[in-house]
Backbone as JSON Lines, residues from 0, in Angstrom:
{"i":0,"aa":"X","n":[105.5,79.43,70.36],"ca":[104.09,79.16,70.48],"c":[103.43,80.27,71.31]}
{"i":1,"aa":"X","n":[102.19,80.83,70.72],"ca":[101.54,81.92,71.15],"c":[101.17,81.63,73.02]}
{"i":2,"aa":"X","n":[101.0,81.84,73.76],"ca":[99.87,82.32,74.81],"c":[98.44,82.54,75.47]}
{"i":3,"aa":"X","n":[97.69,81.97,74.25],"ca":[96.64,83.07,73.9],"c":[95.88,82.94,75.19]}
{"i":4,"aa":"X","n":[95.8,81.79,76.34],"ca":[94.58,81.89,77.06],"c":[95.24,81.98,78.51]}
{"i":5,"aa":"X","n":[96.53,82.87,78.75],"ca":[97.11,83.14,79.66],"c":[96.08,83.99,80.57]}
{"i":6,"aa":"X","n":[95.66,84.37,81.29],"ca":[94.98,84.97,82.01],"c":[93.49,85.05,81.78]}
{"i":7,"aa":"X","n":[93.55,84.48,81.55],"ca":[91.86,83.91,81.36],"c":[90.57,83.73,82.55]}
{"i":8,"aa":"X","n":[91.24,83.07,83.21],"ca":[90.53,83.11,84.56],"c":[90.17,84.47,85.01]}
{"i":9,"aa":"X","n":[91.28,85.72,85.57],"ca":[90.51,86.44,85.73],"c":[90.24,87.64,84.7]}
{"i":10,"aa":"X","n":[89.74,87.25,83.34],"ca":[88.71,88.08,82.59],"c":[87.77,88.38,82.96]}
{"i":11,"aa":"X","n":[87.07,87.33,83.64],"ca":[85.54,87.15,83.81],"c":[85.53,87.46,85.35]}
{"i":12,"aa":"X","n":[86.47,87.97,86.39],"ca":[85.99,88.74,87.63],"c":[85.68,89.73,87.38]}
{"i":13,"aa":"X","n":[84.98,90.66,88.2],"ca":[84.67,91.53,88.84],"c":[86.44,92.54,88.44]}
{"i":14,"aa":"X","n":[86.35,94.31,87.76],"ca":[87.48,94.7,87.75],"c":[88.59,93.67,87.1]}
{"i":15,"aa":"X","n":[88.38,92.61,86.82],"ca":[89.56,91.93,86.1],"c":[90.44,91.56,87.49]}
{"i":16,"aa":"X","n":[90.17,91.32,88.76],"ca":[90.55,90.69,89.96],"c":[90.97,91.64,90.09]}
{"i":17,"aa":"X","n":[91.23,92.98,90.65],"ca":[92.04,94.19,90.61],"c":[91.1,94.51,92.17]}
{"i":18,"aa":"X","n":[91.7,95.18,93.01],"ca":[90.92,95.8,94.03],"c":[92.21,96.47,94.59]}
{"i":19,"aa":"X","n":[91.5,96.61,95.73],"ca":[92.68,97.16,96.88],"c":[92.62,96.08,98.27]}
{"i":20,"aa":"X","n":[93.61,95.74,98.48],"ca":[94.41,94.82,99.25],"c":[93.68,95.17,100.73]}
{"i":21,"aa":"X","n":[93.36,94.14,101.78],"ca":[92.69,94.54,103.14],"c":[93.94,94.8,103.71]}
{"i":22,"aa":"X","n":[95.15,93.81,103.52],"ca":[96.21,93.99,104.58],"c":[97.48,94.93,104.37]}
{"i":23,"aa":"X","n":[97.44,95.13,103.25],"ca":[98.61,95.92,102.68],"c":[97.92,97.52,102.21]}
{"i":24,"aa":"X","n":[96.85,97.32,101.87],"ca":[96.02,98.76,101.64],"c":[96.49,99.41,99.94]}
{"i":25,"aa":"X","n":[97.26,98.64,99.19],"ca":[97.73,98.79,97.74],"c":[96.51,98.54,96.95]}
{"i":26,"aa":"X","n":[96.31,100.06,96.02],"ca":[95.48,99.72,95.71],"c":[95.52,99.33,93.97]}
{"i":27,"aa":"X","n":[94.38,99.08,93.47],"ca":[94.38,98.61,92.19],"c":[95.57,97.53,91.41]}
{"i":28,"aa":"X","n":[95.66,96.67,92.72],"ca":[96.49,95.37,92.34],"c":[95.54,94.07,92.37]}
{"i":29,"aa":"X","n":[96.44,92.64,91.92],"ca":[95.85,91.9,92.26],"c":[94.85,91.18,93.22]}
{"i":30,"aa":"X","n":[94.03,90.88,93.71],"ca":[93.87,89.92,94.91],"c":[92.93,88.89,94.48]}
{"i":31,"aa":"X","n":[93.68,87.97,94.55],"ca":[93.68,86.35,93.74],"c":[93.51,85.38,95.24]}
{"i":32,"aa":"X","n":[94.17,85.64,96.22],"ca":[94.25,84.71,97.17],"c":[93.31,84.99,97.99]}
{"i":33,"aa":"X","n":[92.79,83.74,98.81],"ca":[91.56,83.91,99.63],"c":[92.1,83.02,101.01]}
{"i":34,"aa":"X","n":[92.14,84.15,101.59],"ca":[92.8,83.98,103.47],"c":[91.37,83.69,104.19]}
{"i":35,"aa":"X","n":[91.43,83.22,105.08],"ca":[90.61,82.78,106.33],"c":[90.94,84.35,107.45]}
{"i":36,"aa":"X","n":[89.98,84.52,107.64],"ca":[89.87,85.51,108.88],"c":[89.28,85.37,110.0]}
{"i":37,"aa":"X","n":[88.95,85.7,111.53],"ca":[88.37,85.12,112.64],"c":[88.63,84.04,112.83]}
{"i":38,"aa":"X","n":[87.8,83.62,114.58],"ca":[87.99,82.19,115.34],"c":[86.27,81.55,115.27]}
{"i":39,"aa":"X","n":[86.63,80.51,115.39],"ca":[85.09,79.68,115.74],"c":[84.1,80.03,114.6]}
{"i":40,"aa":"X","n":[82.83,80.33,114.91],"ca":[81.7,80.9,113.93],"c":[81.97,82.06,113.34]}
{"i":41,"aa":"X","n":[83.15,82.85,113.4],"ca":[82.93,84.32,113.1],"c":[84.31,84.4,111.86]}
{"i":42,"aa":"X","n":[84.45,82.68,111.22],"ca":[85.02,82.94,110.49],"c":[85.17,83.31,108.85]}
{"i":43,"aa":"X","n":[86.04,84.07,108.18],"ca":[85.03,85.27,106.96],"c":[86.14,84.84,105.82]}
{"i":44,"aa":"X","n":[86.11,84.65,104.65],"ca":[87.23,84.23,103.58],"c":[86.99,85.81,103.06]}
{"i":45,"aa":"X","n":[88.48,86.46,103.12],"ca":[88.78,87.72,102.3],"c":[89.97,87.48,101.13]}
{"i":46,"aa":"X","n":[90.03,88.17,100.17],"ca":[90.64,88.16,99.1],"c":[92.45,88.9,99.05]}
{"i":47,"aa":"X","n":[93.46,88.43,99.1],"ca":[94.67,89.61,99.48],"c":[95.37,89.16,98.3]}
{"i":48,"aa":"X","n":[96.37,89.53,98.07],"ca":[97.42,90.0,97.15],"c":[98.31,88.86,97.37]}
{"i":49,"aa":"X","n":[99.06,88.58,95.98],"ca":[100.13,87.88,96.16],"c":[101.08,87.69,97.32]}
{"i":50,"aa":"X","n":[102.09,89.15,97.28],"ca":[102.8,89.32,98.36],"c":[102.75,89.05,100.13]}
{"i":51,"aa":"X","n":[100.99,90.01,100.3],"ca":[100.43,89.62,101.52],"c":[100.17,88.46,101.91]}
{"i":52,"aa":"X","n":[99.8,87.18,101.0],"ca":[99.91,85.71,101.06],"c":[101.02,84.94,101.8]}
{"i":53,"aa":"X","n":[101.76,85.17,100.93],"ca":[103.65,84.96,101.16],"c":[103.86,85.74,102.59]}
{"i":54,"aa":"X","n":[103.74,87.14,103.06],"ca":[103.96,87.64,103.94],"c":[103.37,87.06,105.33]}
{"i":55,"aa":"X","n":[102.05,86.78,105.11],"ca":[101.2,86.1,106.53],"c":[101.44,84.76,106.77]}
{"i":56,"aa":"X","n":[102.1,83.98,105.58],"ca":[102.67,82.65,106.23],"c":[103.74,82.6,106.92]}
{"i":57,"aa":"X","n":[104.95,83.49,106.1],"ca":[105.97,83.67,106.86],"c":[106.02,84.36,108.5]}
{"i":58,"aa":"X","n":[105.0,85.3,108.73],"ca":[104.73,85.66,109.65],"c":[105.11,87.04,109.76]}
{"i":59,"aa":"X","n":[105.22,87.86,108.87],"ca":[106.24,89.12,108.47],"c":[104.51,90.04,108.78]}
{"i":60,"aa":"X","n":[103.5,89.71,108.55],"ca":[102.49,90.53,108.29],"c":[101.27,89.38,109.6]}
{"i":61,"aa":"X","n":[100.1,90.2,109.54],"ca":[99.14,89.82,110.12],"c":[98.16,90.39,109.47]}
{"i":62,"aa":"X","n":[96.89,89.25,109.59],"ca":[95.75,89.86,109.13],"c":[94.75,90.46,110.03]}
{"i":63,"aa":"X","n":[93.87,92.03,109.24],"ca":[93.34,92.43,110.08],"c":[91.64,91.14,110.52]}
{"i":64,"aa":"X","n":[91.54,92.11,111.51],"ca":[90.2,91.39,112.68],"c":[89.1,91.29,111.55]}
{"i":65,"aa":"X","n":[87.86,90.73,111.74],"ca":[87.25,90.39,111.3],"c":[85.53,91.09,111.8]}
């Protein structure tokens, strides 16, 4: 059985979800996931990469300041 509407969602972003990564700095990859950045009022939702996701929970990475 075909596939056909596998990636569908991001057709319709901006670049086809493609950018360059805030925390990893890779560019022209995914960034699908949306991290929380800052404390209190100064907090900002940025977009990162698969890997960097996985990496900042585990604690292997940190995200930059805000």
């Amino acid at each position: 059985m075909s596939k056909a509407h596998r990636g569908k969602g991001i057709r319709e972003l901006a670049f086809r979800g493609r950018g360059t990564c805030p925390v990893c700095l890779r560019e022209n990859t995914k960034i699908l996931y949306e991290q929380e950045v800052g404390e209190g009022d100064a907090k900002k939702k940025i977009q990162i990469c698969k890997t960097c996701k996985a990496a900042v929970k585990h604690g292997k990475k940190s995200l930059p300041t805000a």
